[in-house]
C-alpha positions in Angstrom: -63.8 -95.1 -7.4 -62.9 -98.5 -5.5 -59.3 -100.0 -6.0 -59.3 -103.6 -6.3 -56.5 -103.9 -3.4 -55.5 -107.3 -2.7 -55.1 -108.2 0.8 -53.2 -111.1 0.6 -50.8 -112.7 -1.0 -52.9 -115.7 -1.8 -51.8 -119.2 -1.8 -49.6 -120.4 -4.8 -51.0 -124.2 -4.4 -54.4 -122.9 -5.0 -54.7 -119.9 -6.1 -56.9 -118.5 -3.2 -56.8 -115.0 -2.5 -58.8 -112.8 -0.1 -59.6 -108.9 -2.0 -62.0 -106.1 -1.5 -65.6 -106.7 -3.3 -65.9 -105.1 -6.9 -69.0 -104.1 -8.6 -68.9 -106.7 -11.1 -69.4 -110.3 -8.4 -72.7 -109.3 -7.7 -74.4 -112.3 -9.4 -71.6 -114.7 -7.7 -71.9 -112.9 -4.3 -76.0 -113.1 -4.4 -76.2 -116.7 -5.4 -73.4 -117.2 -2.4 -76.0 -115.5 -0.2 -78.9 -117.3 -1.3 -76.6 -120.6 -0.3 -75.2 -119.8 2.7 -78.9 -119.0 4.0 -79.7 -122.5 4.0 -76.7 -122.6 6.7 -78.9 -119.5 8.4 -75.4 -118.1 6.8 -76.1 -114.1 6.6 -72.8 -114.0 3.8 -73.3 -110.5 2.7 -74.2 -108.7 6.2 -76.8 -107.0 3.5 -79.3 -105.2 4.3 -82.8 -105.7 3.2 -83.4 -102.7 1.0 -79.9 -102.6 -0.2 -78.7 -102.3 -4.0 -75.5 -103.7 -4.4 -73.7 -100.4 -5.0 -75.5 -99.2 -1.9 -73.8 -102.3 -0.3 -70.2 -101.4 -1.5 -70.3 -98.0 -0.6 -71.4 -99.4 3.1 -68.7 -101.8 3.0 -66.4 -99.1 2.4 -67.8 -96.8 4.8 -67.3 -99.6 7.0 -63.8 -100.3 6.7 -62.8 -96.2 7.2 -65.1 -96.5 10.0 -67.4 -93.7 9.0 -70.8 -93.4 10.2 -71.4 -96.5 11.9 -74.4 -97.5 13.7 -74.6 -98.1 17.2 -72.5 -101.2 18.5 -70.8 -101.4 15.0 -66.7 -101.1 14.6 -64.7 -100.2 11.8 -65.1 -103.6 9.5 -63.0 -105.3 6.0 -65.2 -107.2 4.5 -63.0 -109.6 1.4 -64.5 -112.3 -1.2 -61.9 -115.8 -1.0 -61.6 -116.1 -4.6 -59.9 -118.9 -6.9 -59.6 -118.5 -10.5 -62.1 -115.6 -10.7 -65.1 -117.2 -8.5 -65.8 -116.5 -5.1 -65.6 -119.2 -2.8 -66.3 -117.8 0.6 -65.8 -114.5 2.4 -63.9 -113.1 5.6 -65.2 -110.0 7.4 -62.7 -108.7 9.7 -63.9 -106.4 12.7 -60.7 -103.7 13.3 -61.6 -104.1 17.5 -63.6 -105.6 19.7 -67.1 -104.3 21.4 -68.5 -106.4 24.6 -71.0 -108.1 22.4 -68.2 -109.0 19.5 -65.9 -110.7 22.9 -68.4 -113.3 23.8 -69.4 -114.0 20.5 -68.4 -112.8 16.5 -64.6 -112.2 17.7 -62.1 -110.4 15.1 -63.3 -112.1 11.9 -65.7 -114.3 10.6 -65.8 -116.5 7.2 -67.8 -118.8 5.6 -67.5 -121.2 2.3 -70.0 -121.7 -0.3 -71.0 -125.0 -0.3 -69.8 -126.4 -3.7 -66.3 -125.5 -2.5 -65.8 -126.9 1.3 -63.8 -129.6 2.0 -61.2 -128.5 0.3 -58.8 -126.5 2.0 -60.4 -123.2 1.7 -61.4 -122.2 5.4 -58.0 -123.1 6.8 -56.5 -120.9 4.0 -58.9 -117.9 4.2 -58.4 -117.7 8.2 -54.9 -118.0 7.9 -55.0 -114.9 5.2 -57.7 -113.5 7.6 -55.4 -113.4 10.6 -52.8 -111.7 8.8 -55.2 -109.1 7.6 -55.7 -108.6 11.3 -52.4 -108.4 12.5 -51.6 -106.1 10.1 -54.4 -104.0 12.0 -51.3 -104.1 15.1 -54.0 -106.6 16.5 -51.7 -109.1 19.1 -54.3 -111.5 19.9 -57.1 -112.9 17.8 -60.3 -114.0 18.8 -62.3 -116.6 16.7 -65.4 -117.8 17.7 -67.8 -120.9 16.2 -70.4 -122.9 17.4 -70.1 -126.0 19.6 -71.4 -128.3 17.2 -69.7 -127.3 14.0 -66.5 -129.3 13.5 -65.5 -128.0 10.4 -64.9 -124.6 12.2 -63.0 -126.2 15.1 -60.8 -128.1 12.8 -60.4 -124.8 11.0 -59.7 -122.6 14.1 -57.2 -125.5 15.6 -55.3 -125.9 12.7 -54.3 -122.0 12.2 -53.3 -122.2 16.1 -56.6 -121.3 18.0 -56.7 -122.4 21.9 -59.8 -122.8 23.3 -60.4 -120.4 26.3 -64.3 -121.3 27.1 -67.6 -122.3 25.9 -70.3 -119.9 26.7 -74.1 -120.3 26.4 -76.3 -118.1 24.1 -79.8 -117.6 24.0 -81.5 -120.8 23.3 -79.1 -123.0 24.7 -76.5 -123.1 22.0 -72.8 -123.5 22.7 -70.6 -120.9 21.3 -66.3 -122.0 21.4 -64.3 -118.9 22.1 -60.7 -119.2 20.7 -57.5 -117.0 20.7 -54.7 -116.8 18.1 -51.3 -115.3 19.5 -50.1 -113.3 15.6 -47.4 -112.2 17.8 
């Protein structure tokens, strides 16, 4: 049986909280995938074949670490929710593997589209981070691409410095950023 542990404390001015996935937001969390994909947004890390209980038993396996695949670290994946609907997600990755250092870093988060612009990326790193450093994790790595300012505004505001820009396949830019949680 899951336990619907809260990972945050939320924000009082709007009510955002980061918490585990329950069985009951699979509609919310489905139609957030379908969104996010037109952002080539992967928001549930799902695999093809998946049911959704399948999912949250992987997402659980993946936080205890147990029986990962190759190149995969122990994981917490949390819905950003206000007033009972999810607005985004953060998945957190407990260390870092070569691949994750140039580009994914420590956690990654998106916003469903009907709810950017308002506040909730700056909130749900912030939350994120101290998810992380609760993990005894001194240094945070955030990564985003070069040409989405939403992210950079997000990542500068909750005290990322830019250490370098590195090339991916197919030319595109990807900003590599630490947060001291010290």
């Amino acid at each position: 049986m899951r336990a619907n542990v809260e990972h945050s404390p939320g924000d009082s001015t709007t009510g955002l909280i980061l918490r585990e996935p329950l069985a009951t937001d699979q509609a919310q969390a489905e139609a957030a995938q379908v969104e996010l994909a037109a952002d080539d947004f992967n928001f549930l890390l799902r695999g093809p074949d998946q049911t959704w209980e399948q999912w949250l038993d992987r997402v659980e396996l993946d936080r205890a670490g147990v029986d990962l695949a190759p190149g995969r670290v122990p994981a917490t994946m949390l819905f950003a929710v206000v007033d009972d609907e999810i607005v985004g997600r953060v998945h957190i990755r407990h260390e870092l593997t070569e691949a994750l250092l140039e580009e994914g870093g420590h956690l990654g988060y998106g916003v469903r589209p009907d709810h950017r612009r308002r506040g909730h990326a700056t909130r749900m790193l912030a939350q994120g981070l101290d998810v992380v450093r609760g993990l005894g994790v001194e240094r945070a790595l955030v990564t985003c691409d070069d040409d989405n300012p939403g992210s950079i505004r997000t990542i500068e505001r909750c005290g990322g410095v830019l250490e370098d820009k590195r090339s991916r396949e197919g030319g595109t830019l990807t900003r590599r950023y630490w947060i001291d949680l010290t």
